[in-house]
N, C-alpha and C positions, 0 to 999 in steps of 0.2 A: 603940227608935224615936227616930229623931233628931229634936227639937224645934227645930231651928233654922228659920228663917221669916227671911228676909232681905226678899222679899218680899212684903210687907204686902199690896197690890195686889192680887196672884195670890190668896195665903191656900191653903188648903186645901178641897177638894171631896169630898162625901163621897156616893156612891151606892150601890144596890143592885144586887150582882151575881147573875149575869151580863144582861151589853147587849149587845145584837144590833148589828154594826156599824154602823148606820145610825142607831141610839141614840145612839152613843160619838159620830161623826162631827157628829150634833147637838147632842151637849151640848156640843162641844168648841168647833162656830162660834159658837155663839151665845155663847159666854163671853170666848170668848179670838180671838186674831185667829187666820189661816190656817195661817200660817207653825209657832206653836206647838202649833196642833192636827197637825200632819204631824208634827213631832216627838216627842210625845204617842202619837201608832200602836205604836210599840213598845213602849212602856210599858205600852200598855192589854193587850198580849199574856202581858206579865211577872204584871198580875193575877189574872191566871187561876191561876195558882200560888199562890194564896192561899186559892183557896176559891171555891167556884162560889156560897155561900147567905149568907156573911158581908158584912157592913158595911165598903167596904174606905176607907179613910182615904189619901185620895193627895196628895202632897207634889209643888206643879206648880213648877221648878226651872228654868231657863232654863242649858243647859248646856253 
């Protein structure tokens, strides 16, 4: 797991999976502005490969 955090800002988010789209797309406005939460959509698809019942640890990245 890579520990790098450049942005301090952002930081790390950590939920319980799985979220129902309209979960995802709420936690996403209310934190972050629009633009990064539409970026963020495929990522949220990528967690699902991790585990449907784990704690998943997401690294919010501007890329």
């Amino acid at each position: 797991m890579g520990n790098k955090s450049n942005n301090q800002e952002m930081g790390k988010f950590y939920w319980p999976t799985p979220m129902t789209d309209p979960e995802w797309e709420m936690y996403f406005e209310r934190r972050l502005n629009k633009q990064t939460a539409e970026n963020l959509k495929y990522r949220k698809k990528r967690c699902s490969l991790y585990g449907k019942s784990r704690m998943v640890a997401w690294s919010v990245n501007k890329e």
